[in-house]
Structure formats: C-alpha cells, structure tokens
PyMOL Python script that loads the backbone (N, CA, C, O; Angstrom):
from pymol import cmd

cmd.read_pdbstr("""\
ATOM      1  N   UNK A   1       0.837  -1.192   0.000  1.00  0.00           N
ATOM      2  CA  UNK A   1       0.000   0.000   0.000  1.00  0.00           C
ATOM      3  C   UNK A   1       0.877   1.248   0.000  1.00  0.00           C
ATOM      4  O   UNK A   1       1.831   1.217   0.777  1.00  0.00           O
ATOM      5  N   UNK A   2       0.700   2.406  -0.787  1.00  0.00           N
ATOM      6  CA  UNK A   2       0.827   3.618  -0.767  1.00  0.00           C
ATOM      7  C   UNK A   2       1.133   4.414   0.394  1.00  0.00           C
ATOM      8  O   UNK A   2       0.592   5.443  -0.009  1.00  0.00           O
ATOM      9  N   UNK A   3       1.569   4.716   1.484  1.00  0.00           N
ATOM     10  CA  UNK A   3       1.458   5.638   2.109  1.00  0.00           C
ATOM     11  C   UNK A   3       2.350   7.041   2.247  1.00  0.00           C
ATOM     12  O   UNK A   3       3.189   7.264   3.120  1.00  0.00           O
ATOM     13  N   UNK A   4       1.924   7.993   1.082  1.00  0.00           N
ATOM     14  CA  UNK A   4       2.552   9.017   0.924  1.00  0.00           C
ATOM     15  C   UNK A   4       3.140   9.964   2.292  1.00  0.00           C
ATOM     16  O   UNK A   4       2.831   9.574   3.418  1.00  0.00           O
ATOM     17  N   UNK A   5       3.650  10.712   2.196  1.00  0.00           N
ATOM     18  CA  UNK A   5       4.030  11.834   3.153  1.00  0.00           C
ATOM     19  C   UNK A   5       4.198  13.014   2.343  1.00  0.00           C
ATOM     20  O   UNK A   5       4.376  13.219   1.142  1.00  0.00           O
ATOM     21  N   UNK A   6       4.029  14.093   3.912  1.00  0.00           N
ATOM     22  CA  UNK A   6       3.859  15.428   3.006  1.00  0.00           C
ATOM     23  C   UNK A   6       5.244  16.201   2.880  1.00  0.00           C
ATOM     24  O   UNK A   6       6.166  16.263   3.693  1.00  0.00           O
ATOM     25  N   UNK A   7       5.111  16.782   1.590  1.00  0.00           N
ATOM     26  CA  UNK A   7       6.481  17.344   1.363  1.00  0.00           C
ATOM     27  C   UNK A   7       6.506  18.704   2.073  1.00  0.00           C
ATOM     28  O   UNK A   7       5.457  18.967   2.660  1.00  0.00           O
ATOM     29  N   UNK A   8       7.445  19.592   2.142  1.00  0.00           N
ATOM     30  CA  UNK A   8       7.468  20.943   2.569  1.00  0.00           C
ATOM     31  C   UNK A   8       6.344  21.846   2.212  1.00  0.00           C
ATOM     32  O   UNK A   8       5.758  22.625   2.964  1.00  0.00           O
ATOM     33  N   UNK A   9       6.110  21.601   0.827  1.00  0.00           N
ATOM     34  CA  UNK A   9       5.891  22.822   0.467  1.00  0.00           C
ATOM     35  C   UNK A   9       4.269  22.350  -0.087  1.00  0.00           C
ATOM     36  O   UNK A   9       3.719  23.058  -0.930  1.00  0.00           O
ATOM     37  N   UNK A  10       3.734  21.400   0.331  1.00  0.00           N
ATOM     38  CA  UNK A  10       2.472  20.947   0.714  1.00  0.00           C
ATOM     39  C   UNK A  10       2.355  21.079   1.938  1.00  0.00           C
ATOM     40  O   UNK A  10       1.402  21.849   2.061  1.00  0.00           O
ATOM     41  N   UNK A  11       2.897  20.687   3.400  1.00  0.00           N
ATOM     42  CA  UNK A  11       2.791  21.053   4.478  1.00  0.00           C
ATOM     43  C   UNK A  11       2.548  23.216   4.462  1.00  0.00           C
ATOM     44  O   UNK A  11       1.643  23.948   4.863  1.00  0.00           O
ATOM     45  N   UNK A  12       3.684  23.434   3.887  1.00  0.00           N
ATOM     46  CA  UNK A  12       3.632  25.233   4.083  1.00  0.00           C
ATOM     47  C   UNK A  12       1.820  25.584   3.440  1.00  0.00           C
ATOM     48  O   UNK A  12       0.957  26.284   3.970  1.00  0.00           O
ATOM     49  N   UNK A  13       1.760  24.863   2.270  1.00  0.00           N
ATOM     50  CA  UNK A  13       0.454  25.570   1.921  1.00  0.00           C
ATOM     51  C   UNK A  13      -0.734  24.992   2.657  1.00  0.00           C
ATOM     52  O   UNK A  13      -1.654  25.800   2.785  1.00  0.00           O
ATOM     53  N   UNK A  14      -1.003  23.434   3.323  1.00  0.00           N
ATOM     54  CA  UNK A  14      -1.966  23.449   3.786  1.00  0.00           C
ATOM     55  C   UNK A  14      -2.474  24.724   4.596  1.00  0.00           C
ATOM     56  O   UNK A  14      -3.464  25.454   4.545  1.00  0.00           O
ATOM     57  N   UNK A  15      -0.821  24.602   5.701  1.00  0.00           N
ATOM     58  CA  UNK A  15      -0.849  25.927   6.916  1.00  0.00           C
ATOM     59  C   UNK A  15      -1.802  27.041   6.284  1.00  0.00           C
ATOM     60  O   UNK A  15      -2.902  27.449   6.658  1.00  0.00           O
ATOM     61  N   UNK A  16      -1.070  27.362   5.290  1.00  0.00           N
ATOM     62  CA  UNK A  16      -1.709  28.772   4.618  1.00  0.00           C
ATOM     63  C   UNK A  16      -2.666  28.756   5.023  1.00  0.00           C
ATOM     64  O   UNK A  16      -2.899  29.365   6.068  1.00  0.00           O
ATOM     65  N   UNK A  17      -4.191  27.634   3.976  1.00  0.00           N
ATOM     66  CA  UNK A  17      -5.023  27.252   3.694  1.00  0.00           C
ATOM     67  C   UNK A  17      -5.650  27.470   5.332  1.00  0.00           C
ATOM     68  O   UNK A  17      -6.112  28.413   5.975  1.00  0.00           O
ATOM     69  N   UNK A  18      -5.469  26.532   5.487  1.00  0.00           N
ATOM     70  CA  UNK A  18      -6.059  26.457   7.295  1.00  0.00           C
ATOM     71  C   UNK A  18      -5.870  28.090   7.642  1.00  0.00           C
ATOM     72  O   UNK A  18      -6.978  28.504   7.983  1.00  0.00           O
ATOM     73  N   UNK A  19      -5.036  28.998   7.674  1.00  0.00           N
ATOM     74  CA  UNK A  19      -5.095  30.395   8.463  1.00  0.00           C
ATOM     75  C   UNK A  19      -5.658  31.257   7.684  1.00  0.00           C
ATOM     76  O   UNK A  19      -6.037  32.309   8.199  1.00  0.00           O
ATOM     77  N   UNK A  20      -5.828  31.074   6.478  1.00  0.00           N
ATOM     78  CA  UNK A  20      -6.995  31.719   5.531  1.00  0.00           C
ATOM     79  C   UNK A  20      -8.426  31.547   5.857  1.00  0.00           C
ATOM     80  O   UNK A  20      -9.190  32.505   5.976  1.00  0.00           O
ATOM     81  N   UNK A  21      -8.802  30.238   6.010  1.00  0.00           N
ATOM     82  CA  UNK A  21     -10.305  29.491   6.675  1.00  0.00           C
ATOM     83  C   UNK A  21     -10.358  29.987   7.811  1.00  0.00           C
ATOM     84  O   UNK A  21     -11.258  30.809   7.981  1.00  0.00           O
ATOM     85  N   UNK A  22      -9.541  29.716   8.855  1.00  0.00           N
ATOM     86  CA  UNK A  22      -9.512  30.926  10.090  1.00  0.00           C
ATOM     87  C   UNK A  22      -9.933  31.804  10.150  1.00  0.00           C
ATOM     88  O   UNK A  22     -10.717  32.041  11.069  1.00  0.00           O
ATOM     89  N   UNK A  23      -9.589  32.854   9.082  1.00  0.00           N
ATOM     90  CA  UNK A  23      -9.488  34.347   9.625  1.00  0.00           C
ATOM     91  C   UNK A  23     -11.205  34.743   8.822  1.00  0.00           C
ATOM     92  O   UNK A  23     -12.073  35.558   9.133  1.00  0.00           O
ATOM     93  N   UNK A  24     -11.111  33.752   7.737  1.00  0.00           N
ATOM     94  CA  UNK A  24     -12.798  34.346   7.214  1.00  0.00           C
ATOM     95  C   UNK A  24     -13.405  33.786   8.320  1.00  0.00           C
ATOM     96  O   UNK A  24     -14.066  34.613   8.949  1.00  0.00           O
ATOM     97  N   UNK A  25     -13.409  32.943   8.665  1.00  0.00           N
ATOM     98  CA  UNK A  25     -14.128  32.232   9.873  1.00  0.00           C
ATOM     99  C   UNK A  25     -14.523  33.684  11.161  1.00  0.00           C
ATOM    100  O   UNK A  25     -15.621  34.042  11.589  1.00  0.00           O
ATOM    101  N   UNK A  26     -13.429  34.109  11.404  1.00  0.00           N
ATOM    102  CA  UNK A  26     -13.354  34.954  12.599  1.00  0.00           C
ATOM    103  C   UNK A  26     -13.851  36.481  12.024  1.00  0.00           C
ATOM    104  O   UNK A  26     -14.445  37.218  12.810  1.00  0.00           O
ATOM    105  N   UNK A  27     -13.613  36.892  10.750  1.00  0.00           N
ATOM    106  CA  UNK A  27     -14.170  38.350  10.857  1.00  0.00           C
ATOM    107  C   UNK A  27     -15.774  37.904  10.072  1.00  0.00           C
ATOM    108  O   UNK A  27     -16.351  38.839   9.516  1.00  0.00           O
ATOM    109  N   UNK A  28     -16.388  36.658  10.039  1.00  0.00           N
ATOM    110  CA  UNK A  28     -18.205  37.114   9.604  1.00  0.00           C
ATOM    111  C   UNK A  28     -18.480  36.747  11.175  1.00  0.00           C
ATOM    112  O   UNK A  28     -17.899  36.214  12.121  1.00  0.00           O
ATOM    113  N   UNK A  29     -20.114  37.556  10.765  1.00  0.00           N
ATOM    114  CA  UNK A  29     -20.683  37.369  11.874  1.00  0.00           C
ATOM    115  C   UNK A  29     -21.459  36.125  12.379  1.00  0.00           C
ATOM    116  O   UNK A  29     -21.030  35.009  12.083  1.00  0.00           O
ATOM    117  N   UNK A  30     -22.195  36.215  12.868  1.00  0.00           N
ATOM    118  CA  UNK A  30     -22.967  34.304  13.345  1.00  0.00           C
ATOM    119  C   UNK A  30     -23.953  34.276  12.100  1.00  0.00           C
ATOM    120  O   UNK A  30     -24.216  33.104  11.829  1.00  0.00           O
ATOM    121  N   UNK A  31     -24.559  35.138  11.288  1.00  0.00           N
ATOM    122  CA  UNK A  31     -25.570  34.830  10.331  1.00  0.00           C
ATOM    123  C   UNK A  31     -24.624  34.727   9.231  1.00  0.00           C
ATOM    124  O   UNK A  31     -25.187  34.301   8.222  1.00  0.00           O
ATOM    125  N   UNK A  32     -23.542  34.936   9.089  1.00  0.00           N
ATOM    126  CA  UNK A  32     -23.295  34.726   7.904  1.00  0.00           C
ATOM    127  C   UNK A  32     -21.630  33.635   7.203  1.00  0.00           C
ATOM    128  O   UNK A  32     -21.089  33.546   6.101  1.00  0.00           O
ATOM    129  N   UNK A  33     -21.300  32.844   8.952  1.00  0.00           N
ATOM    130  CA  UNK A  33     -20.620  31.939   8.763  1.00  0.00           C
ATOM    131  C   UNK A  33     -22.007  31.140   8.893  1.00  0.00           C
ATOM    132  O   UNK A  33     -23.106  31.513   9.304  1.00  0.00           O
ATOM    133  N   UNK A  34     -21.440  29.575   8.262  1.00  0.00           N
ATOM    134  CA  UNK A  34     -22.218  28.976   7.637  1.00  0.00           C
ATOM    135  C   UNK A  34     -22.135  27.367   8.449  1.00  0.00           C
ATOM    136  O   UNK A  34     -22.922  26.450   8.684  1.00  0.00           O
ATOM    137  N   UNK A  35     -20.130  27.790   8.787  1.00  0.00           N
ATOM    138  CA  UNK A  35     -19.970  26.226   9.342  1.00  0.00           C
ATOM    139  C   UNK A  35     -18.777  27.070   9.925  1.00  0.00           C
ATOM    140  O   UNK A  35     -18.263  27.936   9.218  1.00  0.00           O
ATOM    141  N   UNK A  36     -18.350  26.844  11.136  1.00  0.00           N
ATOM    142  CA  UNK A  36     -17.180  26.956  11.900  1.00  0.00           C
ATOM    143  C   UNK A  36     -16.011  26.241  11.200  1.00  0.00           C
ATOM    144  O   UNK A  36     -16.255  25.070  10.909  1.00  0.00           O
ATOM    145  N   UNK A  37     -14.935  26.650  10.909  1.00  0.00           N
ATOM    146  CA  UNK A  37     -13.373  26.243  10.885  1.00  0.00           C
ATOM    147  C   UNK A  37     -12.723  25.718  12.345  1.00  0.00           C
ATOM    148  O   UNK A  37     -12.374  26.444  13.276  1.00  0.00           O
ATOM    149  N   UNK A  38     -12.678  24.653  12.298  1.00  0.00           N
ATOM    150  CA  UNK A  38     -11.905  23.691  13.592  1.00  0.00           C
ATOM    151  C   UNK A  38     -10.857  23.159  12.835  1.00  0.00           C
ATOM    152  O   UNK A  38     -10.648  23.306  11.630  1.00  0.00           O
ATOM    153  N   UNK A  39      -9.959  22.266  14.002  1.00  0.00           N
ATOM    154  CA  UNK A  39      -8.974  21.612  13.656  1.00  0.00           C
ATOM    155  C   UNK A  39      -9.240  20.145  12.478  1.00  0.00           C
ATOM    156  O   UNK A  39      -8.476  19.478  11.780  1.00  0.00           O
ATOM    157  N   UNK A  40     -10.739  20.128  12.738  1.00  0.00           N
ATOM    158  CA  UNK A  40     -11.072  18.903  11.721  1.00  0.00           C
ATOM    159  C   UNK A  40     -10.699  19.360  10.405  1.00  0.00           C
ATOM    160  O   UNK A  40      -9.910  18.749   9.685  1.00  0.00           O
ATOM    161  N   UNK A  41     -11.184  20.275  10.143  1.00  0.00           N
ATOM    162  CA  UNK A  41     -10.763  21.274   8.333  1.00  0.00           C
ATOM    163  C   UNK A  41      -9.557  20.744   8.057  1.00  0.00           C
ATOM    164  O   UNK A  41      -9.267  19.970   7.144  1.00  0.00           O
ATOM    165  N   UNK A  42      -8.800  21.249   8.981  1.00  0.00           N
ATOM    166  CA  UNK A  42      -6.453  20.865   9.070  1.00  0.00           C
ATOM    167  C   UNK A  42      -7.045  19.448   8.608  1.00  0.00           C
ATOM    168  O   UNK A  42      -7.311  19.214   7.429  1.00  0.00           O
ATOM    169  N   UNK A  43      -7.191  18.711   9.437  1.00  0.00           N
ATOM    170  CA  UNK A  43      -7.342  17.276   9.088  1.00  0.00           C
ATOM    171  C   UNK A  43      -8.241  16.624   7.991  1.00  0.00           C
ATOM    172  O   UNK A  43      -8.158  15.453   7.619  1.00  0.00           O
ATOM    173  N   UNK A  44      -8.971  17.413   7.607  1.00  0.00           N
ATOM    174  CA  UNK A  44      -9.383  17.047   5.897  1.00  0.00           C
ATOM    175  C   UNK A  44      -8.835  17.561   4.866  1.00  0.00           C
ATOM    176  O   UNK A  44      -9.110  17.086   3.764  1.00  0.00           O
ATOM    177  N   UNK A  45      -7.793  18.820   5.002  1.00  0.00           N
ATOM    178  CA  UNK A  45      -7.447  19.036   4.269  1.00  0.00           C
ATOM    179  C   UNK A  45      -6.263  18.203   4.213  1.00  0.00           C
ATOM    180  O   UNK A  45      -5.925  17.955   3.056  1.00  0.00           O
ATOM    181  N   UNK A  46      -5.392  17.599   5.283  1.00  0.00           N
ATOM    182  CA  UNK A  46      -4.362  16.629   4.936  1.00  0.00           C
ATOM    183  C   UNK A  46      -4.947  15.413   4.396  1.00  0.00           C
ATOM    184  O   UNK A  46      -4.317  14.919   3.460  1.00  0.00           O
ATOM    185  N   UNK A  47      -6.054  14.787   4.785  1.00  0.00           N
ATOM    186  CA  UNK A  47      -6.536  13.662   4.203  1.00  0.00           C
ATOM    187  C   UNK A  47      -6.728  13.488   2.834  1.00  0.00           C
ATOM    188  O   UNK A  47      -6.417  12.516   2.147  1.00  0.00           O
ATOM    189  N   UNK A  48      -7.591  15.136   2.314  1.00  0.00           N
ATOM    190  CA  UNK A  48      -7.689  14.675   0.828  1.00  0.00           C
ATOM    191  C   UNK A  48      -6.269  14.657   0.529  1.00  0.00           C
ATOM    192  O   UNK A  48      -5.834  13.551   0.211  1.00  0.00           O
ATOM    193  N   UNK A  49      -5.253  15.841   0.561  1.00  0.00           N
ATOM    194  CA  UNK A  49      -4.185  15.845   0.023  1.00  0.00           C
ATOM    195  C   UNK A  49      -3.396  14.496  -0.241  1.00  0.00           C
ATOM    196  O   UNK A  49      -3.053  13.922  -1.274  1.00  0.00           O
ATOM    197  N   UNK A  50      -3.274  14.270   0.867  1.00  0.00           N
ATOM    198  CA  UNK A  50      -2.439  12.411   1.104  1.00  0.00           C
ATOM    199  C   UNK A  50      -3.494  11.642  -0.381  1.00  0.00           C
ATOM    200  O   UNK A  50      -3.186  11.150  -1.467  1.00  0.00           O
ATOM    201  N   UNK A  51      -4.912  11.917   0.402  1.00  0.00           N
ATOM    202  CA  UNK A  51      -5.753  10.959  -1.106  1.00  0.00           C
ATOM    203  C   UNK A  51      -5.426  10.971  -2.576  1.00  0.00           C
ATOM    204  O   UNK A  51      -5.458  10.026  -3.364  1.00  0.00           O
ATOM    205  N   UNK A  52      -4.971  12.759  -2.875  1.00  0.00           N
ATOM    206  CA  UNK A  52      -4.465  13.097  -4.003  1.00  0.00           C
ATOM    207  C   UNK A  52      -3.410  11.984  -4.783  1.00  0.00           C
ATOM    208  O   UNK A  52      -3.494  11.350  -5.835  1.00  0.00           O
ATOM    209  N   UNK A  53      -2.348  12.090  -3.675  1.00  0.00           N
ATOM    210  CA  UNK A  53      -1.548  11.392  -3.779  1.00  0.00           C
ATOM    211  C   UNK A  53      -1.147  10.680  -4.429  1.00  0.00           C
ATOM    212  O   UNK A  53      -0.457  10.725  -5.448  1.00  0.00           O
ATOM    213  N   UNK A  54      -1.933   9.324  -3.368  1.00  0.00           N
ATOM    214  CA  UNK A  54      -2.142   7.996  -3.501  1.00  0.00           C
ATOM    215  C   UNK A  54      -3.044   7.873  -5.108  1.00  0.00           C
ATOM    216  O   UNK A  54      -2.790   6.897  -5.815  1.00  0.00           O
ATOM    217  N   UNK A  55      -4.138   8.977  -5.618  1.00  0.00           N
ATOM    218  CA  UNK A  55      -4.306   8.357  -6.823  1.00  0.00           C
ATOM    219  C   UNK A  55      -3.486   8.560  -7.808  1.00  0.00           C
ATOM    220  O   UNK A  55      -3.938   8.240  -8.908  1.00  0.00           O
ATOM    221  N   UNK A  56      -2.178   9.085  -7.784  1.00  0.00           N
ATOM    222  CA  UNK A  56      -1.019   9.258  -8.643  1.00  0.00           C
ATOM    223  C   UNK A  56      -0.348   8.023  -8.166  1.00  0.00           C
ATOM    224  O   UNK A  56       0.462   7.716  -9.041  1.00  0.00           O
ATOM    225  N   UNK A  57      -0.304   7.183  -7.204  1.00  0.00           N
ATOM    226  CA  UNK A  57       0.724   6.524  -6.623  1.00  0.00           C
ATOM    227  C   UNK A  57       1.686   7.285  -6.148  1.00  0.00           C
ATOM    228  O   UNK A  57       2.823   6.926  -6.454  1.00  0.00           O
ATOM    229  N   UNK A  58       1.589   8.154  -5.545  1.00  0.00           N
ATOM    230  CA  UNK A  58       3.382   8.997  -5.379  1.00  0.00           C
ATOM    231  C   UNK A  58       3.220   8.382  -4.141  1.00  0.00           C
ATOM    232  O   UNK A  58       2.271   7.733  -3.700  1.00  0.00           O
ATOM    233  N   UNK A  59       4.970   8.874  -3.335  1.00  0.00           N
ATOM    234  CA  UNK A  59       5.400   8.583  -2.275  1.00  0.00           C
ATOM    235  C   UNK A  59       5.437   9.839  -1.317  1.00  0.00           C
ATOM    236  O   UNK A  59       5.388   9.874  -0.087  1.00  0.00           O
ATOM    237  N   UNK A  60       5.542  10.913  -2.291  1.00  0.00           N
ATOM    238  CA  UNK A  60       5.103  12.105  -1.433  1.00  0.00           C
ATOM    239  C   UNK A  60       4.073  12.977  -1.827  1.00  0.00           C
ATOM    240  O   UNK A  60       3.718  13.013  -3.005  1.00  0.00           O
ATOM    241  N   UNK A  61       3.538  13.708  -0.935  1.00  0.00           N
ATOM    242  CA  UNK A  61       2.519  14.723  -1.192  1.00  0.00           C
ATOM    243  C   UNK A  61       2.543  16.448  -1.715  1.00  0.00           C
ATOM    244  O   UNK A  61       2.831  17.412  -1.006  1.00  0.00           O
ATOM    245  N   UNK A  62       2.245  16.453  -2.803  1.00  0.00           N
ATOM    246  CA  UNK A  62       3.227  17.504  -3.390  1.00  0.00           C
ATOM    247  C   UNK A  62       1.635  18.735  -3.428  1.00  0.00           C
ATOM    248  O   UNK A  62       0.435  18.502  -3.579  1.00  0.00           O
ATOM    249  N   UNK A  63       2.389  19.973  -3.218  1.00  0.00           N
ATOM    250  CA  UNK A  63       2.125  21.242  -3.064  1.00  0.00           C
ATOM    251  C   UNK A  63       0.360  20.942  -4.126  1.00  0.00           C
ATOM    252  O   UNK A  63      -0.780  21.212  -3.747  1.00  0.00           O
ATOM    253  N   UNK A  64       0.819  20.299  -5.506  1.00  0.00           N
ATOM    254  CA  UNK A  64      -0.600  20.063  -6.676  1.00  0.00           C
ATOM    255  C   UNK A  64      -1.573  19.626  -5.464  1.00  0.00           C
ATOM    256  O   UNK A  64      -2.673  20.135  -5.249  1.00  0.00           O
ATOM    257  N   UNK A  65      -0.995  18.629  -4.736  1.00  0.00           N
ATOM    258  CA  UNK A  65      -1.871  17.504  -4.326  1.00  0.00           C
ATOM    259  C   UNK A  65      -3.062  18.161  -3.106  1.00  0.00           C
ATOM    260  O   UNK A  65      -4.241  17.861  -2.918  1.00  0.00           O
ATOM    261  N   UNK A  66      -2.119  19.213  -2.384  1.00  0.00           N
ATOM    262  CA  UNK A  66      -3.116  20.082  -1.622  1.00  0.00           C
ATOM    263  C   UNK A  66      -3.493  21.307  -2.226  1.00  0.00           C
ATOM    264  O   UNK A  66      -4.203  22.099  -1.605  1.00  0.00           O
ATOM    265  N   UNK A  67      -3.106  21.536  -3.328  1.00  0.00           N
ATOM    266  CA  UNK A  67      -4.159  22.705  -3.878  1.00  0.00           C
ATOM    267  C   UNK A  67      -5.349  22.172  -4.417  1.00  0.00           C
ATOM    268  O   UNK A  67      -6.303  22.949  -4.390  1.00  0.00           O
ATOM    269  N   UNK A  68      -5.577  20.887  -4.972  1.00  0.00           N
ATOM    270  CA  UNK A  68      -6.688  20.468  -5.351  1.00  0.00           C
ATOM    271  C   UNK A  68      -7.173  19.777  -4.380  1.00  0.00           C
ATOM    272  O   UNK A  68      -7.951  18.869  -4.673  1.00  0.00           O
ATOM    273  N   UNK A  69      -6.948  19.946  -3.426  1.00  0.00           N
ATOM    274  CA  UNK A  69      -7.640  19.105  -1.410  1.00  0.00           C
ATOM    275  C   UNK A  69      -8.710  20.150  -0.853  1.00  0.00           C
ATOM    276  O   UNK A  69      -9.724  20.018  -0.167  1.00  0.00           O
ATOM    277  N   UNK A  70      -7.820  21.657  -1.652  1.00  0.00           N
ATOM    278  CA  UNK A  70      -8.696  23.043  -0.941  1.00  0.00           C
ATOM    279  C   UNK A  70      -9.430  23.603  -2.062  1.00  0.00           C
ATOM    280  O   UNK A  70     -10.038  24.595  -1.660  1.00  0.00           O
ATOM    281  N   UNK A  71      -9.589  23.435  -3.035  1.00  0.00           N
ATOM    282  CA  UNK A  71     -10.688  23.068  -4.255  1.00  0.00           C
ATOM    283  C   UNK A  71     -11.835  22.675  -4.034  1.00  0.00           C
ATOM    284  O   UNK A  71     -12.879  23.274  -4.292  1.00  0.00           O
ATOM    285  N   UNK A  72     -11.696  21.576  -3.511  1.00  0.00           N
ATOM    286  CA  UNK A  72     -12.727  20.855  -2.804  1.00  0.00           C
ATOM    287  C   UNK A  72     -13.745  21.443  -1.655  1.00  0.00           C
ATOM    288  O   UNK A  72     -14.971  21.423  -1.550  1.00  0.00           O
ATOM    289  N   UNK A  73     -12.475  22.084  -0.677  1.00  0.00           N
ATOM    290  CA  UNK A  73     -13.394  22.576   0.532  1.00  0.00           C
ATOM    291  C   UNK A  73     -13.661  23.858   0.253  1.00  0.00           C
ATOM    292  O   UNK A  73     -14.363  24.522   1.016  1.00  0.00           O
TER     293      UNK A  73
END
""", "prot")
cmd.dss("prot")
cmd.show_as("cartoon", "prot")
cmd.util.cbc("prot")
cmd.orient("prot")
C-alpha cells in the first residue's frame, strides 16, 4: 500500500489554507458563517491531500496535491 508523506511545500500551503479558513471564519458574523473552521478542516485538508496522492501513486505529497484538497473545501 501507498502511504505518501507530506512534502514541505504541501505542508507550508496546507498551513496557509487552514489560516486563511480561520481568519474568514473569525471576521463574519454568526448569520453569515455557515460552518465553523476547527482543527477537523487541518485534518481534511491533509486527508484529501495524502488521497491526491495515492491516486497518482506517489510517495510524497506535493504542493498540486493540496491545492486540489482546498478546491474541494
């Protein structure tokens, strides 16, 4: 089985990703966030990424693999 790991510069952009979702998260108000940003988000966004991955077969998780993870969300 596949089990990729994340490279640098997929790790640097999830971060991004996650403190971007954050901060919209924190400046709407209660009517007009929709769904709270938690630590689960971080953790789906590594999941799809890793998923990316694995449907290339790679061994690592490359920067493509989490830009199309946050596509998604």
């Amino acid at each position: 089985a596949v089990k990729p790991t994340l490279s640098e510069a997929a790790s640097e952009y999830i971060s991004e990703c996650y403190s971007i979702l954050r901060s919209f998260d924190t400046s709407k108000t209660d009517r007009e966030r929709t769904m709270p940003v938690t630590a689960r988000q971080l953790e789906t966004l590594i999941r799809l990424s890793t998923a990316m991955a694995k449907a290339r077969l790679a061994k690592t998780v490359e920067k493509s693999d989490a830009e199309k993870a946050y596509q998604l969300l």
